[in-house]
C-alpha positions as CSV (number, residue, x, y, z in Angstrom):
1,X,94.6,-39.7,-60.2
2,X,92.3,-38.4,-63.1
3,X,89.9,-40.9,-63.9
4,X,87.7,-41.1,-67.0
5,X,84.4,-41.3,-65.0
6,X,84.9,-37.9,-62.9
7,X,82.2,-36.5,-64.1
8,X,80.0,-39.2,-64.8
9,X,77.2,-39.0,-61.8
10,X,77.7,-41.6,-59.0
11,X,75.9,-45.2,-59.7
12,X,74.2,-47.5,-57.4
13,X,74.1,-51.2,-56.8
14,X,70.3,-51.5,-57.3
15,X,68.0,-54.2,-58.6
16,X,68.4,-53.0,-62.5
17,X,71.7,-52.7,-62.3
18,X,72.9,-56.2,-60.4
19,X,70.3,-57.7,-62.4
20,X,72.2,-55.9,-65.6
21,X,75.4,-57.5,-64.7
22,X,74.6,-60.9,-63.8
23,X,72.9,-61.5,-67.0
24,X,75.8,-60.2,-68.9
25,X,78.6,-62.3,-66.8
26,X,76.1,-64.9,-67.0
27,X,75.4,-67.8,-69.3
28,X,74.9,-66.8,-73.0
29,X,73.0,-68.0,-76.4
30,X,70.0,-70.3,-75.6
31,X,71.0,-70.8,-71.4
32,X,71.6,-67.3,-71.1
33,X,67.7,-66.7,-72.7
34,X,66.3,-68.9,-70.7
35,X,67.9,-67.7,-67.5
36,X,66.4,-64.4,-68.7
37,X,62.7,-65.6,-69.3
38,X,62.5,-67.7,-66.1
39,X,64.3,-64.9,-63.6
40,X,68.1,-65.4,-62.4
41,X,68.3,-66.9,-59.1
42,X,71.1,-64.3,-57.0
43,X,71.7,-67.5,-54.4
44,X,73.3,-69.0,-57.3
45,X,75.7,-66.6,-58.5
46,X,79.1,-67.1,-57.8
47,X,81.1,-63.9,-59.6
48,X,80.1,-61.1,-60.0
49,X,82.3,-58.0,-61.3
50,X,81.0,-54.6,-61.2
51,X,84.3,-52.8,-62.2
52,X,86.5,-51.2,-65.1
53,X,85.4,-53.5,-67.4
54,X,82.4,-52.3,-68.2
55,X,81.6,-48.2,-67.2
56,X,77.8,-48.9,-66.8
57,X,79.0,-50.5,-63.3
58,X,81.6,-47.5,-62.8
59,X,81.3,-44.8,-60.4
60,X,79.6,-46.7,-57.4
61,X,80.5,-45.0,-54.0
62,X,78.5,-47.0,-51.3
63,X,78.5,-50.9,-51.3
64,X,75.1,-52.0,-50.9
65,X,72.4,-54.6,-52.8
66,X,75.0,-57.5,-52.3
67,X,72.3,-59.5,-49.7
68,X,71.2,-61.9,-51.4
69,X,74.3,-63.0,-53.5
70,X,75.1,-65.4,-50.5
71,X,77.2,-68.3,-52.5
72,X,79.0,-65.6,-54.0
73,X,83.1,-66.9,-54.5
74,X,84.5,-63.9,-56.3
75,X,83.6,-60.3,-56.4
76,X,85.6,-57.5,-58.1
77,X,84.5,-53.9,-57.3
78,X,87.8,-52.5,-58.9
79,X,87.5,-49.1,-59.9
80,X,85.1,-47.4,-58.7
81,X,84.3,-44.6,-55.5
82,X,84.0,-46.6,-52.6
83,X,85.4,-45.0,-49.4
84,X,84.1,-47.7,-47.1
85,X,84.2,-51.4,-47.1
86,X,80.6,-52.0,-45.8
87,X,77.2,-54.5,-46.2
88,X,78.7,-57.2,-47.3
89,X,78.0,-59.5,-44.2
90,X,75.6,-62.1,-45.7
91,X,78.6,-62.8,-48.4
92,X,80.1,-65.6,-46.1
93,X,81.6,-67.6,-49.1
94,X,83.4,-64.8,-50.5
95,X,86.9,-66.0,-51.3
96,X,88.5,-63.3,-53.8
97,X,87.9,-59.6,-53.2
98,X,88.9,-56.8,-55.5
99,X,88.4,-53.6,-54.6
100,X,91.5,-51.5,-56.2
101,X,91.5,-48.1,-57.7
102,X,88.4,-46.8,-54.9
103,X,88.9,-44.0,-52.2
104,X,89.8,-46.6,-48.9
105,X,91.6,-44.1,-47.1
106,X,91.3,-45.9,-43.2
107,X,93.6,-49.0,-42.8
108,X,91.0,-50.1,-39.8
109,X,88.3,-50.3,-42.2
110,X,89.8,-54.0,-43.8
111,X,89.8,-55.3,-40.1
112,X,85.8,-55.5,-41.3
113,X,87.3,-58.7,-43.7
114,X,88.0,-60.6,-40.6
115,X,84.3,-62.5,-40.5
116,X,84.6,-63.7,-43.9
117,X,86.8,-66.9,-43.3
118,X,87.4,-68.2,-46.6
119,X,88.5,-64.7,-48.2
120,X,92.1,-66.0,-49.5
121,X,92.7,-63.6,-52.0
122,X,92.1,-59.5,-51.7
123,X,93.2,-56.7,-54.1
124,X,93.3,-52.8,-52.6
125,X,96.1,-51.7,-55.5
126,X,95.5,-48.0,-56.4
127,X,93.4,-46.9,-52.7
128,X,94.7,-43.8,-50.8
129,X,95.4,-46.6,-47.8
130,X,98.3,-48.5,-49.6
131,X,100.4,-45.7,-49.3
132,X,100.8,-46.5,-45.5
133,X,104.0,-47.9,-44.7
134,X,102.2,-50.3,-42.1
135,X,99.6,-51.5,-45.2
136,X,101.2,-54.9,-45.5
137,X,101.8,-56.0,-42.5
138,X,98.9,-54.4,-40.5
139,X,96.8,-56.7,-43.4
140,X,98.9,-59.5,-42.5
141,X,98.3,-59.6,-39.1
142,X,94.6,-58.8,-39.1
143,X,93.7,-61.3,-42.1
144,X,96.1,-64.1,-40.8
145,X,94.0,-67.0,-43.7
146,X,94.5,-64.4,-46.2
147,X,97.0,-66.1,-48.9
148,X,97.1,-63.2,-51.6
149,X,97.4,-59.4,-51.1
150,X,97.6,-57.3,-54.3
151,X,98.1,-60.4,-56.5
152,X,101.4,-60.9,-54.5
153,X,101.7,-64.3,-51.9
154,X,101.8,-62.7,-48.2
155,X,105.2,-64.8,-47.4
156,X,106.1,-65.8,-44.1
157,X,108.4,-63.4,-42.8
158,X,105.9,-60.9,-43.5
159,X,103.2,-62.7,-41.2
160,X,106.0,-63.6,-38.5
161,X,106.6,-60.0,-38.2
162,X,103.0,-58.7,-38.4
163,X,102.3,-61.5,-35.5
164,X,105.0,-59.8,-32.9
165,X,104.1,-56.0,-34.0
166,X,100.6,-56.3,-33.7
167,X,100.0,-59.1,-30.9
168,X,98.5,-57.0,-28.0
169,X,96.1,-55.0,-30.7
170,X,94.9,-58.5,-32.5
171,X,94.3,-60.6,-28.9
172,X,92.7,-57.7,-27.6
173,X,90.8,-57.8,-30.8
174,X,89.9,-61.9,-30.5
175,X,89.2,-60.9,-27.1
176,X,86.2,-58.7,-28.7
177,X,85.3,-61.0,-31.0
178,X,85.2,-64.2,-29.2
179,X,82.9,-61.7,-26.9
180,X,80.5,-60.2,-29.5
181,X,80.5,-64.5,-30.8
182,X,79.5,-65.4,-27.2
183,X,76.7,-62.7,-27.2
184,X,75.6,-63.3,-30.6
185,X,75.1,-67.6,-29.7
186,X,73.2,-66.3,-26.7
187,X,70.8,-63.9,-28.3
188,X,70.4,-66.8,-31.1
189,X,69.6,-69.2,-28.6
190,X,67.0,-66.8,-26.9
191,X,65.6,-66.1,-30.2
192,X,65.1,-69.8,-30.5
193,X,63.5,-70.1,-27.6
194,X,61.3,-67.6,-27.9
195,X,60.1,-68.8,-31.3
196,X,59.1,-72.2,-29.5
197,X,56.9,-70.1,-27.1
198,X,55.3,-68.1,-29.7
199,X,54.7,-71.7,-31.4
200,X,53.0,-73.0,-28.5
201,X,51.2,-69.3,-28.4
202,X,52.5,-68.7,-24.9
203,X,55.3,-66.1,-25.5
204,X,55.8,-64.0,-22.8
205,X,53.6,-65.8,-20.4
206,X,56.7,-67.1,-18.5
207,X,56.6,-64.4,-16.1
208,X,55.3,-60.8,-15.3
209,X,55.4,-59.5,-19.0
210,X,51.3,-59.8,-19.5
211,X,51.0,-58.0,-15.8
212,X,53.5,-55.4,-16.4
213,X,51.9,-54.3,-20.0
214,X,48.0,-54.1,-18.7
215,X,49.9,-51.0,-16.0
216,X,51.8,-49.9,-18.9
217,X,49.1,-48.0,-20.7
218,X,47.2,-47.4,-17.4
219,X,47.0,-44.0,-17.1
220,X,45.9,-44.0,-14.3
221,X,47.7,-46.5,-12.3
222,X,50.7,-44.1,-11.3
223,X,47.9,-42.4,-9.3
224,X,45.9,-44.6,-7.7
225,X,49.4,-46.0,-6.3
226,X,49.4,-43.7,-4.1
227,X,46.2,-44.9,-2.2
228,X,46.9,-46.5,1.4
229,X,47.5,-50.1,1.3
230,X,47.8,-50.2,-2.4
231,X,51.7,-51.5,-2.5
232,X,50.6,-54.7,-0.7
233,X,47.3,-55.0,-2.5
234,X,49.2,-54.6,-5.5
235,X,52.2,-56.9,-4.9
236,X,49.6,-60.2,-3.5
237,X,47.4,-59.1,-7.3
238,X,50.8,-59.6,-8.9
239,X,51.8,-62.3,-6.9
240,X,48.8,-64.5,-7.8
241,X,48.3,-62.9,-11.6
242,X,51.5,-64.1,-12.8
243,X,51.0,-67.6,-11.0
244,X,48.4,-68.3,-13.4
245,X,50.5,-66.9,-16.4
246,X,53.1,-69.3,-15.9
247,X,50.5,-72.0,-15.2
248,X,49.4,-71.2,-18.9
249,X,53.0,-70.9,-20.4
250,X,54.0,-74.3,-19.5
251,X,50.4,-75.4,-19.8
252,X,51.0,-74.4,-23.4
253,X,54.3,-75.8,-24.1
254,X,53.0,-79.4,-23.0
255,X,50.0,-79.0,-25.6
256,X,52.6,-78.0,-28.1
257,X,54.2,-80.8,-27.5
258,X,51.0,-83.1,-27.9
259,X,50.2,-81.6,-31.2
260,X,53.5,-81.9,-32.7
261,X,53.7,-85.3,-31.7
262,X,50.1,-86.2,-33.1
263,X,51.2,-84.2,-36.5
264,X,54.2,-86.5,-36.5
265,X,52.3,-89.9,-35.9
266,X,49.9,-88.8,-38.7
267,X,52.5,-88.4,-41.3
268,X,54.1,-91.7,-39.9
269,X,50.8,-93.6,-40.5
270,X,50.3,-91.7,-43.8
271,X,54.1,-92.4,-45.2
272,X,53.3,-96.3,-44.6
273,X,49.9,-96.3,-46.1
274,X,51.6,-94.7,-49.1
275,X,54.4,-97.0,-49.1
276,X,52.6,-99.9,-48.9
277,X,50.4,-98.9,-51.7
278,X,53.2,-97.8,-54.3
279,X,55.1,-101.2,-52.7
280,X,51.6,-103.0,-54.3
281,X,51.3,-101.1,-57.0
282,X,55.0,-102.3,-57.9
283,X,54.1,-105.8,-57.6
284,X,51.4,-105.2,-59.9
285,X,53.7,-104.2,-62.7
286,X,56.4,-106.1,-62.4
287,X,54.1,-109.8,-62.6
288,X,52.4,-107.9,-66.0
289,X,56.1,-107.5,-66.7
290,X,57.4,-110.9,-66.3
291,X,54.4,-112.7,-67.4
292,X,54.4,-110.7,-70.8
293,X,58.1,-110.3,-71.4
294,X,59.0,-111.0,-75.0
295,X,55.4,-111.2,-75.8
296,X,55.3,-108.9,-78.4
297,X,58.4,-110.0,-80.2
298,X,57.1,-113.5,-79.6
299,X,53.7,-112.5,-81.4
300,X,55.3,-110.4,-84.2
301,X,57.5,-113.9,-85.3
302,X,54.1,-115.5,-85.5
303,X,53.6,-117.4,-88.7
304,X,49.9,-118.2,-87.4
305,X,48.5,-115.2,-88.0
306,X,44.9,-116.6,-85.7
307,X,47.1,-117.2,-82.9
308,X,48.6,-114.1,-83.1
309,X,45.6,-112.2,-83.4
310,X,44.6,-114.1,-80.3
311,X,47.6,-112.9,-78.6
312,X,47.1,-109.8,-79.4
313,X,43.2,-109.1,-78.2
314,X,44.7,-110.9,-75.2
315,X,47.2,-108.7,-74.7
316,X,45.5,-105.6,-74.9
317,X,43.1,-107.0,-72.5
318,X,45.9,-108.0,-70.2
319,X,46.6,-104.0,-70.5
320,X,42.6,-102.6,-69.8
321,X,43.0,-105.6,-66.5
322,X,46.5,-104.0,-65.6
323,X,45.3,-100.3,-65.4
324,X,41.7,-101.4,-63.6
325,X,43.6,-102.8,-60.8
326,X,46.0,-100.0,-60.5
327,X,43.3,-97.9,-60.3
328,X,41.2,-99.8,-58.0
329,X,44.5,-99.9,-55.8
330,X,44.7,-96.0,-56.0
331,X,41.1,-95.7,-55.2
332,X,41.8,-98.0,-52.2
333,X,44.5,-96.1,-51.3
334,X,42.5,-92.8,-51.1
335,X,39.9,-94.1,-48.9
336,X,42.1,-95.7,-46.5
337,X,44.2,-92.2,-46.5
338,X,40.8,-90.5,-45.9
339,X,40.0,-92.5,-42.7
340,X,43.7,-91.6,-41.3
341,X,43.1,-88.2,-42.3
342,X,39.5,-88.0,-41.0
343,X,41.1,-89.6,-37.6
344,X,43.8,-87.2,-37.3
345,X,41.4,-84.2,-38.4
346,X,39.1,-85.1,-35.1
347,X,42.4,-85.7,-33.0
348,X,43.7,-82.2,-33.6
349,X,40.3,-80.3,-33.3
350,X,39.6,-82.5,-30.0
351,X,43.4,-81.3,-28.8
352,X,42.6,-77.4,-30.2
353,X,39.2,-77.3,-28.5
354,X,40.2,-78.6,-25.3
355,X,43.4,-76.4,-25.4
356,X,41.1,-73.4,-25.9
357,X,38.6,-74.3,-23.4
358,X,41.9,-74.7,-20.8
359,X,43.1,-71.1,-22.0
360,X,39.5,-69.6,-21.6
361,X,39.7,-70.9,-18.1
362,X,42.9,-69.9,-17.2
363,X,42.4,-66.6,-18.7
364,X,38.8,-66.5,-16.6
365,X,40.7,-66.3,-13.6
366,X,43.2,-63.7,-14.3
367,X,39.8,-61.9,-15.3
368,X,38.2,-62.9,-11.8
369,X,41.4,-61.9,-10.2
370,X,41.4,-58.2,-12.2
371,X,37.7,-57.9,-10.9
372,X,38.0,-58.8,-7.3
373,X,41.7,-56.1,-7.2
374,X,39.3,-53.5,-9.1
375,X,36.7,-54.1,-5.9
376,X,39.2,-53.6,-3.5
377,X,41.1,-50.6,-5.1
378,X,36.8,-49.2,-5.5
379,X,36.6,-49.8,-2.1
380,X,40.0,-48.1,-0.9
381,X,39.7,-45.2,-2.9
382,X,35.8,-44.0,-1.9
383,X,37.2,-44.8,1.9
384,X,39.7,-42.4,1.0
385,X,37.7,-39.2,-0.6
386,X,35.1,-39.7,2.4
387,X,38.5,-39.3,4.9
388,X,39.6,-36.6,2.9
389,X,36.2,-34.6,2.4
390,X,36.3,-35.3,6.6
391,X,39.5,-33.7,6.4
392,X,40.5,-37.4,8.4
393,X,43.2,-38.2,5.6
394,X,46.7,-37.6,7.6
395,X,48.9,-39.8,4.8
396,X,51.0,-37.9,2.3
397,X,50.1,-37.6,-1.7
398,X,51.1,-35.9,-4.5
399,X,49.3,-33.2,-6.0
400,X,48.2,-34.9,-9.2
401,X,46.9,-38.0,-6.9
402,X,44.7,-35.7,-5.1
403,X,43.2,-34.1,-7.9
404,X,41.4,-37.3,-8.3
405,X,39.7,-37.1,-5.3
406,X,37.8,-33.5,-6.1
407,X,34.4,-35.7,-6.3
408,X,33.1,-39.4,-6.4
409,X,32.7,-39.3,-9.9
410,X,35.7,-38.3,-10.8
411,X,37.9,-41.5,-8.7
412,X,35.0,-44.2,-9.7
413,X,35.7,-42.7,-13.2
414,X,39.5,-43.5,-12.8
415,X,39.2,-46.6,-11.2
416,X,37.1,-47.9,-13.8
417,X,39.0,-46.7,-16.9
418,X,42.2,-48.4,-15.3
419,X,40.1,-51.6,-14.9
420,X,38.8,-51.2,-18.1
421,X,42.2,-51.3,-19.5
422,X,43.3,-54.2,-17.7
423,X,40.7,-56.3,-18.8
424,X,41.1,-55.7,-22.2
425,X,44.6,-56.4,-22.3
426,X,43.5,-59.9,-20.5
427,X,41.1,-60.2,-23.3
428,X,43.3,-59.4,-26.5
429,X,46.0,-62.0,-25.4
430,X,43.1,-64.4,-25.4
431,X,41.9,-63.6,-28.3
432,X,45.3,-63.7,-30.1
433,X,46.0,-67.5,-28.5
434,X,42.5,-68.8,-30.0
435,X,43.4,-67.3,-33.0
436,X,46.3,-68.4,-33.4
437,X,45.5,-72.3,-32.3
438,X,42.2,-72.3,-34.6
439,X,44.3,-70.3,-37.5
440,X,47.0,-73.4,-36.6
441,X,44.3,-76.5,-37.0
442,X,42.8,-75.0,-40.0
443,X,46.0,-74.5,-42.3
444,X,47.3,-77.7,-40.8
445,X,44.0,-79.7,-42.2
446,X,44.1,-77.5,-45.4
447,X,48.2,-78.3,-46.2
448,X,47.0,-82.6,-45.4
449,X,44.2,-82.2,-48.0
450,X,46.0,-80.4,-50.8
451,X,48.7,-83.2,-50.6
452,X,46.5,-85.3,-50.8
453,X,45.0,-84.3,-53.9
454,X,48.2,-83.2,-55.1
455,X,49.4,-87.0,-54.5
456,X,46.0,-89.0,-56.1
457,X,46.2,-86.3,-59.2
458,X,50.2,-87.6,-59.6
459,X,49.5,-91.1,-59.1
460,X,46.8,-91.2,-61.4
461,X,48.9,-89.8,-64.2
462,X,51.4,-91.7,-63.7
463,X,49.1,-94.9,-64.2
464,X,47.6,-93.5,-67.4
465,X,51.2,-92.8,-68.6
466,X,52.7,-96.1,-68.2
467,X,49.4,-97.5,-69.3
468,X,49.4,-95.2,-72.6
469,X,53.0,-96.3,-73.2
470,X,52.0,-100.2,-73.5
471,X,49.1,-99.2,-75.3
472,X,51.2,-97.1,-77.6
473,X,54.0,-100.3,-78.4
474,X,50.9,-102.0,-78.8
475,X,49.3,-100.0,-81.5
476,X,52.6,-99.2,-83.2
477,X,53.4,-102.9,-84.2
478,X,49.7,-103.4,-85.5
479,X,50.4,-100.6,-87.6
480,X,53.9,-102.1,-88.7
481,X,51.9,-105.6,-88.9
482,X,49.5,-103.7,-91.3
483,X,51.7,-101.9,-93.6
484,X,53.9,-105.4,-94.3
485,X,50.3,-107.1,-95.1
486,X,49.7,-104.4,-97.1
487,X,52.6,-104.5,-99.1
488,X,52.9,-108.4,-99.3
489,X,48.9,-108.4,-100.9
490,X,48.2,-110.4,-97.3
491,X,44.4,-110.5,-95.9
492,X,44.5,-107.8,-92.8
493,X,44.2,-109.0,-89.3
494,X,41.2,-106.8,-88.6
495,X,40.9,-108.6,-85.2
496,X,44.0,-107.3,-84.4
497,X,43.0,-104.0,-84.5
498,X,41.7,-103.9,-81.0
499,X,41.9,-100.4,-79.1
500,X,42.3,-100.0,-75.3
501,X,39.7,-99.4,-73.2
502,X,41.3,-98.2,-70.2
């Protein structure tokens, strides 16, 4: 079919151009403007049409940039060069599909719409693929919630028949899929777990993984294998090395477990100090409240114009009392929250420091037990290049192996860069828990303090508004109180015209 955009050049879903059509299908006039000045939110879109409609969004072959659309209801790519219905896994609200009048050639390619479980509506009028005579029903079967095809209701007989034709291909298919679910829940749980480990800074400590990765850069270590008696020297090294890693590991996850509990009893103890200040603070108002209820009407119907100057300075002094003791409260309230937070800042660094002096011990004796292997495998190999200069070695060894063994230097040399590398693979995964912990305690402490500030700063202005609203009904009925003494030739109450001093 001869379309008008043949020899336009192929488009791309990119940032300028979704950004492009979301503004457009978007809101208009003053909402649309803002939307634009304050940046469009893609999690909130929920249509989007990049087809015939408007030839700026023409002439897209590959279906990509969708990611972050991920509320998206209803997407129309109709018209267009799309050969393959890809990328759009993150789109798990989709619900209508268009995609007619592209170049889908493989029916096998819609089985991909199976993981999108509320898709109830999907157009493929105009692709190569409908020309199939198994189109309809190999859709029916393989979308079985799909209510629409082509702008046509799928009716029953259709899906009755698709069932029977296709049963062995679509159970062997749930068989896949129920499969490839099972795998994905386990990886997901693993995942989990392992970003609980790397919480508690022991990931990969449950088990050989720290061992395994000090040989795995050891050059040398493939060699020296070969020395006599290594495999059992080795294996009792191992043996004990990985002891002490697991030690750590669940030494770690019962720290953890300490910490998150004390973070969680702090915010506790904070949420009730806070609550029991704004429950005060409430109090506070609502007595000002009752006990001055009316009172300006009251003073405004005053024929006694000293009374109601009276009133009045009382008033406004009631006001200046109300916001000192709301502020007095607040100030209360930040040095009470100080002390908790001053406890739970020496809490956490006592839990930190004594974790880190546990790990430094721990790690000491993987250290100790790296030094006293390195001895033994020193020892073994110079008892070896004095049998073999003796021409007393009988044992077998590969070529490479015995090249170590031309002089003393040469094996001490090898034996010492393998140790070296061990020890500083001991020594990085120290250094990476202790930075990690300290890194932890310090942006913990820094998050309590700026919500703290954050809080006293919002509190405070709250105060000063409510206190510049009473202040401000206050000074607008002495300036109405004014302006009718003005006009009725009355003497002004200039002891009315108090101003706050809060």
């Amino acid at each position: 079919m001869s379309r008008l955009y043949d020899t336009i050049e192929p488009n791309v879903i990119d940032e300028e151009l979704l950004q492009k059509a979301v503004e457009e299908q978007g809101p208009q006039e003053e909402l649309g403007q803002l939307a634009k000045r304050e940046g469009i939110d893609y999690k909130d879109v929920l249509e989007l049409q990049l087809d015939f409609r408007n030839l700026s969004f023409n002439n897209i072959e590959v279906i990509e940039g969708l990611e972050a659309l991920i509320k998206l209801q209803d997407l129309s790519l109709y018209n267009n060069r799309i050969s393959k219905i890809e990328n759009l896994d993150t789109l798990q609200e989709l619900q209508v599909f268009s995609i007619g009048n592209n170049n889908l050639t493989a029916l096998e390619n819609v089985v991909y719409l199976r993981k999108f479980k509320n898709l109830r509506t999907l157009n493929l009028t105009g692709n190569p693929v409908c020309e199939n005579e198994q189109y309809s029903m190999f859709i029916a079967a393989h979308l079985p919630d799909l209510v629409y095809l082509d702008f046509r209701l799928l009716d029953d007989n259709t899906r009755e028949l698709a069932e029977i034709k296709y049963q062995y291909a679509i159970d062997e298919l749930k068989q896949g899929e129920a499969q490839a679910l099972a795998n994905l829940v386990e990886e997901q749980a693993k995942q989990k777990e392992l970003e609980h480990h790397k919480a508690a800074y022991v990931e990969y400590l449950n088990g050989s993984f720290l061992f395994e990765s000090m040989y795995a850069e050891d050059t040398e270590a493939a060699r020296l294998a070969y020395l006599p008696g290594m495999a059992d020297l080795l294996e009792t090294y191992k043996s004990k090395f990985v002891l002490i890693c697991e030690n750590l590991f669940a030494y770690g996850l019962k720290e953890h477990e300490k910490r998150q509990a004390e973070v969680s009893t702090f915010y506790e103890c904070l949420q009730e100090a806070i609550q029991d200040s704004q429950q005060q603070g409430t109090k506070i108002i609502l007595d000002f409240e009752n006990d001055n209820q009316g009172q300006l009407d009251v003073i405004q119907n005053m024929s006694n114009f000293e009374i109601a100057d009276f009133k009045l300075v009382k008033y406004n002094e009631d006001i200046s009392q109300l916001s000192d003791t709301l502020m007095t409260l607040e100030m209360q309230t930040v040095d009470q929250l100080e002390e908790i937070i001053k406890d739970f800042e020496r809490n956490i660094a006592e839990q930190v420091s004594t974790f880190i002096e546990n790990v430094q011990g721990m790690m000491a004796q993987c250290r100790d037990l790296e030094n006293h292997h390195h001895e033994k495998l020193l020892e073994i190999a110079i008892n070896t290049l004095e049998k073999i200069v003796k021409s007393e070695f009988d044992e077998e060894m590969p070529d490479d192996a015995r090249l170590l063994f031309v002089d003393k230097d040469t094996i001490v040399n090898a034996v010492n860069a393998s140790h070296d590398i061990h020890l500083l693979k001991i020594d990085n995964r120290e250094d990476d828990i202790i930075t990690k912990a300290n890194s932890w305690s310090s942006s913990v402490i820094e998050e309590v303090h700026k919500n703290e500030i954050s809080r006293n700063r919002n509190r405070v202005r709250e105060i000063n508004q409510y206190i510049d609203h009473l202040q401000e009904e206050l000074d607008n009925m002495e300036s109405l109180e004014q302006m009718e003494e003005a006009n009725s030739g009355s003497p002004v109450r200039t002891q009315a015209l108090v101003r706050r001093t809060c």
